[in-house]
Each structure stands twice: as C-alpha cells, then as structure tokens.
GULUMPA-325502 format. One record per residue (C-alpha): residue number from 1; residue in one letter; y negated, z, x. Coordinates in steps of 0.001 Angstrom, whole numbers, plus 500000, padded with zeros to 6 digits. Example, Ala and Ser with C-alpha at 12.3 -4.5 7.8 and 13.67 -1.06 7.14 Angstrom:
MARDO resi resn      v      w      u
MARDO    1    a 504500 507800 512300
MARDO    2    s 501060 507140 513670
***
This chain:
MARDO resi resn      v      w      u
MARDO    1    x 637804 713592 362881
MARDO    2    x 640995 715270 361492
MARDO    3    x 640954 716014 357613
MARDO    4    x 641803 719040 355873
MARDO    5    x 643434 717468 352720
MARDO    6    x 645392 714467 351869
MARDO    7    x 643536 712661 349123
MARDO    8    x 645246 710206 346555
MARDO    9    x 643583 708726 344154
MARDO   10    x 645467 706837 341291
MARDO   11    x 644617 703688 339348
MARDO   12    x 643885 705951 336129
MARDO   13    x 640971 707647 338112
MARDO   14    x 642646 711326 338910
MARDO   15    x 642036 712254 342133
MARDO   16    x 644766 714726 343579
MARDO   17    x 644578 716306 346919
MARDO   18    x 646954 717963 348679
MARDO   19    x 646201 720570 352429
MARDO   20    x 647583 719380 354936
MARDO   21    x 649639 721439 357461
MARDO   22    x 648518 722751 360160
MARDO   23    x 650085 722558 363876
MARDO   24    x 650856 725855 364319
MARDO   25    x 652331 726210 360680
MARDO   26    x 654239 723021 361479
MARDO   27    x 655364 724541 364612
MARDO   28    x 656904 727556 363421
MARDO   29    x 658795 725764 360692
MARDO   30    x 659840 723740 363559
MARDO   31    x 661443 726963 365664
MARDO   32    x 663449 728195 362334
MARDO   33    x 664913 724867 362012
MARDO   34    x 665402 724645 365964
MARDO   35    x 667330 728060 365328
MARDO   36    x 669290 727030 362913
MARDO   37    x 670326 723668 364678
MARDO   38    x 671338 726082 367644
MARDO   39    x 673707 728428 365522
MARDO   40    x 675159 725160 363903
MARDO   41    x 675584 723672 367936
MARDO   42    x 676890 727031 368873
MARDO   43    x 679771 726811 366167
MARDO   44    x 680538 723075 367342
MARDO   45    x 680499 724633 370932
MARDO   46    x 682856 727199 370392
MARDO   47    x 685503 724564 368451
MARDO   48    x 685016 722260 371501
MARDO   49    x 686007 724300 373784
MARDO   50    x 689549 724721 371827
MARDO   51    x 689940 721321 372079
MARDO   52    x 689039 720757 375907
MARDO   53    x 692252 722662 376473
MARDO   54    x 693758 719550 374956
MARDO   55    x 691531 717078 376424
MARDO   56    x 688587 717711 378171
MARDO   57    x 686945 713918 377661
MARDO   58    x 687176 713812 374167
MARDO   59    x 685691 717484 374109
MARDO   60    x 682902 715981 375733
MARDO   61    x 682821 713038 373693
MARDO   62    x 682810 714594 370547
MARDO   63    x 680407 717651 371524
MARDO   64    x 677741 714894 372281
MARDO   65    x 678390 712956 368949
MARDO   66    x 678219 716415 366777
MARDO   67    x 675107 717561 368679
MARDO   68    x 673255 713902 368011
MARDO   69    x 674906 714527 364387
MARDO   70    x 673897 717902 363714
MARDO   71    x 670380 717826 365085
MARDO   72    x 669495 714689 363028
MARDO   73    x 671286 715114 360403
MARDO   74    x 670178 718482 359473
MARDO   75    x 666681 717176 359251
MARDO   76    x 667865 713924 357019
MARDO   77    x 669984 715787 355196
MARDO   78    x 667761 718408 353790
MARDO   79    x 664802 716780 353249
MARDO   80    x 666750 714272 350938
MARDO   81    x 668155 717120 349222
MARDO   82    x 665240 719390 348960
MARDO   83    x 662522 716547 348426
MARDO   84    x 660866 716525 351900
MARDO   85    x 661695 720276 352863
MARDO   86    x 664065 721902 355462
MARDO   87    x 664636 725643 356118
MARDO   88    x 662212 726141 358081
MARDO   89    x 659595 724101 355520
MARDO   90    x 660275 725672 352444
MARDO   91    x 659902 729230 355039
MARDO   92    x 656773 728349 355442
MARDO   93    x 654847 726838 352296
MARDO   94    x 655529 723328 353926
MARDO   95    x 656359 719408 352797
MARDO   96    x 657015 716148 353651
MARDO   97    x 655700 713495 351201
MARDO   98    x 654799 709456 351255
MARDO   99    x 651174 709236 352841
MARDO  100    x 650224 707064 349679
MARDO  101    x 651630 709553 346817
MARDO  102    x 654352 707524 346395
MARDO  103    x 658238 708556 346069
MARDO  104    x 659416 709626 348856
MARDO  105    x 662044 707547 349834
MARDO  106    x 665010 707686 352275
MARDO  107    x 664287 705294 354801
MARDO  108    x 661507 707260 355316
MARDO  109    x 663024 710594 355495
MARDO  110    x 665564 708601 358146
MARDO  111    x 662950 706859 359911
MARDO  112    x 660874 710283 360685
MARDO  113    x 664120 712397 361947
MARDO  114    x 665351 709487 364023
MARDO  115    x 662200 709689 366014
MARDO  116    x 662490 712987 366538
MARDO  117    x 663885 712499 370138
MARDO  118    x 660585 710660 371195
MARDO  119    x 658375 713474 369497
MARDO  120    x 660324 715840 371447
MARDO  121    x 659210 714467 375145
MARDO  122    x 659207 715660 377352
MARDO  123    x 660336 719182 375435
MARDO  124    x 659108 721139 372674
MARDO  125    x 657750 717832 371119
MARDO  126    x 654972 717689 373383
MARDO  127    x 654655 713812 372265
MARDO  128    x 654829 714080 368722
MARDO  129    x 652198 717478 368812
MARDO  130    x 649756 715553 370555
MARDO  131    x 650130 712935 368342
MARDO  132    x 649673 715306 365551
MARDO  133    x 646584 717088 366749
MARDO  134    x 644895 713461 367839
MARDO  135    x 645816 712143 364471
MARDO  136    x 642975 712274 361365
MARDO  137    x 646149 713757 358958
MARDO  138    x 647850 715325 361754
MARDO  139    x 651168 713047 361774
MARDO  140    x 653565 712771 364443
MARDO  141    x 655065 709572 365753
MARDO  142    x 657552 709960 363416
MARDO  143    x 655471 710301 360443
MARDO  144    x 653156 707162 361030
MARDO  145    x 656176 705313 361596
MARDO  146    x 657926 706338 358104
MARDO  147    x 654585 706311 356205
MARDO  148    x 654713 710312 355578
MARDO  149    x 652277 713800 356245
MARDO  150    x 653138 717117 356291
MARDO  151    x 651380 719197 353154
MARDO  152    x 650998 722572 353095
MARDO  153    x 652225 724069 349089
MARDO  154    x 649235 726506 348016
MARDO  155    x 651105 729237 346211
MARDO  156    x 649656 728493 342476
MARDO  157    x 648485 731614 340519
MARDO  158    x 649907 731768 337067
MARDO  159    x 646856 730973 334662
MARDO  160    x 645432 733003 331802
MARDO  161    x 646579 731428 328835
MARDO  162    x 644514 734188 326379
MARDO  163    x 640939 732442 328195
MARDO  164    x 642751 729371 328351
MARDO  165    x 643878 728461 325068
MARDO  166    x 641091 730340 323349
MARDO  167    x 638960 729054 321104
MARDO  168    x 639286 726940 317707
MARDO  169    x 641524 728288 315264
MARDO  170    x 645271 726861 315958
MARDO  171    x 645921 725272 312353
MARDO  172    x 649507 724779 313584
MARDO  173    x 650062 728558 313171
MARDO  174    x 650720 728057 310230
MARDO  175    x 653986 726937 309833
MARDO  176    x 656027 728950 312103
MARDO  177    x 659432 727185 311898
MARDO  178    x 657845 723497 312831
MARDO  179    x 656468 725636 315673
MARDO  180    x 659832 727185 316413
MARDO  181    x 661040 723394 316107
MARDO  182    x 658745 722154 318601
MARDO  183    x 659389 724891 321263
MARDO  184    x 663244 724203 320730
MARDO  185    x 662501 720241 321062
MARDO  186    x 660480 720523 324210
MARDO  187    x 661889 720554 327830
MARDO  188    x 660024 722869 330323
MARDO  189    x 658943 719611 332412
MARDO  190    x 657045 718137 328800
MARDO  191    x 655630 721566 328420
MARDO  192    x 654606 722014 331894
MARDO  193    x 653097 718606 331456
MARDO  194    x 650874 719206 328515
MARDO  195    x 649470 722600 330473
MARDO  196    x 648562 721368 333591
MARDO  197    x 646790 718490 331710
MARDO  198    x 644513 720774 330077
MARDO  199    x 644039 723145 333541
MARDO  200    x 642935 719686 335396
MARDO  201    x 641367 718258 332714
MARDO  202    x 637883 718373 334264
MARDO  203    x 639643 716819 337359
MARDO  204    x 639397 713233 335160
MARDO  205    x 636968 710553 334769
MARDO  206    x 636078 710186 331058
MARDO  207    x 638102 707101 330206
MARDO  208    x 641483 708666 332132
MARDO  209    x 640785 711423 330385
MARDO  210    x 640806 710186 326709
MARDO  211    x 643999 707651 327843
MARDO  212    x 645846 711264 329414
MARDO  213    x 645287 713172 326075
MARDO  214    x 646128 710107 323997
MARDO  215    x 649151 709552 325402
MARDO  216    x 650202 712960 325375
MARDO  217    x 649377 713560 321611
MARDO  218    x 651222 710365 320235
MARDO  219    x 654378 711806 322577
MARDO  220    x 654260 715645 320994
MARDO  221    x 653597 713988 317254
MARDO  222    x 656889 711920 317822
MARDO  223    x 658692 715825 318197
MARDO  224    x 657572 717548 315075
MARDO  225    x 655095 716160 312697
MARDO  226    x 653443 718964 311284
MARDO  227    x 651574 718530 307401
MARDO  228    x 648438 715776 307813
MARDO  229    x 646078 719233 306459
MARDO  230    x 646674 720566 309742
MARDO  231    x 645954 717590 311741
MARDO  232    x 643319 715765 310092
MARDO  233    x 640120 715676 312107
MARDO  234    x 641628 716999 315296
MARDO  235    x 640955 715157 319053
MARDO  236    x 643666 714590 320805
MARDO  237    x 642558 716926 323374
MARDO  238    x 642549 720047 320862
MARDO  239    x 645879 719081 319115
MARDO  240    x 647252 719273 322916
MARDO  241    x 645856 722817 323161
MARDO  242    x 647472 723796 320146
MARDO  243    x 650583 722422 320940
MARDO  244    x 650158 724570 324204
MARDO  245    x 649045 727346 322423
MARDO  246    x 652509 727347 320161
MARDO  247    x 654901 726762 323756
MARDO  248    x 653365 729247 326121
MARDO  249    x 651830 732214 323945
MARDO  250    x 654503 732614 320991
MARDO  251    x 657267 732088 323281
MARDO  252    x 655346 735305 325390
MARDO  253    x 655114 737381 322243
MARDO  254    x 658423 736556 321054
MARDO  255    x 659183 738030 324287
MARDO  256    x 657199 740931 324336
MARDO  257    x 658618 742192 321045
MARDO  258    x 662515 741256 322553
MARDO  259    x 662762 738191 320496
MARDO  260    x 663860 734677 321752
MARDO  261    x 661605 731853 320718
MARDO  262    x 664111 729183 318857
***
C-alpha cells in the first residue's frame, strides 16, 4: 500500500513527516524540465550544424556527447545547486531528499539522473512511472537506487505571532537596548530556529522536549545576558518565547512605525 507521507523519526524522539509527490505532479515537473532540455538541445543543434560544414563526423560526434551531457547534466547539475530541485521542481512545490532524512549527498543526486535512461523505457519513462506508482513512497528506479523520494513542499502559512507569543508578561521588555543587542546578534537561521521550536513544540516527546528548549536557552544566554531579576524563575521554554517575542514582534513594530530594529 503506497503512503502519503515520508516519515522520519530522529533519535531525540521528533517525528517529522514530509508528503510525498504525487505522479502526476512529478510528471509535469518532468515535461518543464523535458522543455527546457529541448531548447538547450535545440541551441547545441543549431551550433552543430555550423560545424558539419567543417566536418560532418565530428558534428555527429559531438551532438551525441552534448545531448548525453546536457540531458544529464541538467538534472545533476541543478539539484546539487538547488538542494534536490530542478526547474521544473521548484515549478511545482517539488523535492528530492535522502529517504532516511539524511544530507543529501551527490552520489546520490548522480546516481538518480544517471538512471534516468532506464526510467525512460521504452519513452516517457514508462519504466521508472511504473516503478513509481508500484512503489509504497512512489520512487523510481532511480530513486531506490540512490536512496532518495520525491516530497511535495506544502506552502507554509506565516503564523500569528500576537496568539503565539501571548501570554506571560515578557520581563525582557524591559531593557530595550539588550533587546536591540540580541536582534542585532542573531542570524535569521538562529531566529528561525527558536520559532519553529515553539510552533512544533507539541510535536516532541517530553524528554526531547526539555533537551530542545535547554539547548536552545543556554545558546541565546551566551548572546546577551540580560539582569538575573529578569530571568530568575523562568523555564527554559518561556525564556525561548521571550526571546521570540523580542526578534519577531519589535522588529514588526519597529517596522510599522518606519524604524529599523538595530
């Protein structure tokens, strides 16, 4: 029975899951790319036939080497670039990733676009969409082989910080320039960290959950250390929401009154 979602779960207990494409959403992104590969063959075409006036074996020659080059390297070469997407993937809400949550790593990414050719039997990869439909997590030949699925990216809604930040007072409010310290120490990956921790954090097991919040406190105390008044008593958890609280809504009312937040 084919499955809807990839599940991963990690040693720490969090369970992520991920939807997994669809054939006919595969399929399309397949035809963009396909189109593209054309117009880059067409280009190749149209310089090869300037040089069959000069020889019409090597012509020949090299338009088979830049077709084999072109329609596997366009594949290789974006999905290395782009982390698992193509054209025709990032069209369409689509990625590759490591079947095990892993990295995804390039002998993968080579491994699944050099099958391609068997996939594609006997035309319009009747091989490799069989495969895909038979398959519980809808690979292709290419994708057992390199240890990959195709994952659909749901389009993520931005949250509500006011009903998600609300509740105890935010002691840190206090002092506004460690605040404007901390927002001017903290990279939008740390930030984006510490939010999505507390939007998931009913997504982890009790003991994960304590560890996550842990870990992130002792890393946002090492940034600004704000007065021990304002910190005494507090769970990790909450000092997290306040630190979240300071990022995302005084940078947005900083910016609603045309201010920059330091």
């Amino acid at each position: 029975m084919r499955v809807a979602a990839l599940s991963i779960r990690t040693p720490e207990g969090i369970v992520f899951s991920q939807p997994l494409a669809g054939p006919v959403s595969r399929f399309l992104a397949w035809a963009v790319d396909a189109a593209c590969v054309a117009v880059a063959v067409s280009i190749l075409s149209s310089f090869m036939t300037v040089v069959g006036f000069l020889s019409p074996n090597i012509a020949t020659a090299l338009g088979v080497l830049g077709y084999f080059v072109i329609s596997i390297g366009y594949g290789m070469t974006l999905e290395w670039l782009w982390r698992g997407q193509t054209l025709g993937k990032r069209l369409l809400g689509l990625r590759v990733v490591d079947a095990e949550g892993m990295r995804l790593q390039f002998h993968q990414v080579v491994t699944r676009n050099l099958l391609r050719f068997v996939d594609n039997l006997p035309a319009f990869y009747f091989v490799g969409g069989l495969t895909s439909w038979l398959n519980q997590r809808g690979q292709r030949l290419g994708d057992i082989a390199g240890n990959t699925v195709v994952i659909r990216i749901p389009r993520i809604a931005e949250p509500d910080l006011e009903q998600l930040l609300a509740g105890k007072f935010n002691s840190f409010r206090r002092y506004p320039h460690l605040a404007a310290r901390l927002r001017q120490r903290t990279s939008p990956g740390e930030a984006s960290v510490a939010l999505q921790a507390i939007l998931r954090r009913d997504e982890f097991e009790p003991v994960a959950r304590l560890e996550l919040f842990a870990d992130l406190a002792t890393h946002f105390r090492g940034k600004v250390e704000f007065p021990s008044e304002a910190t005494d008593g507090l769970a990790d958890e909450q000092f997290i929401r306040n630190i979240a609280d300071l990022i995302y809504r005084s940078g947005q009312e900083g910016r609603s009154k045309g201010k920059v937040p330091a």
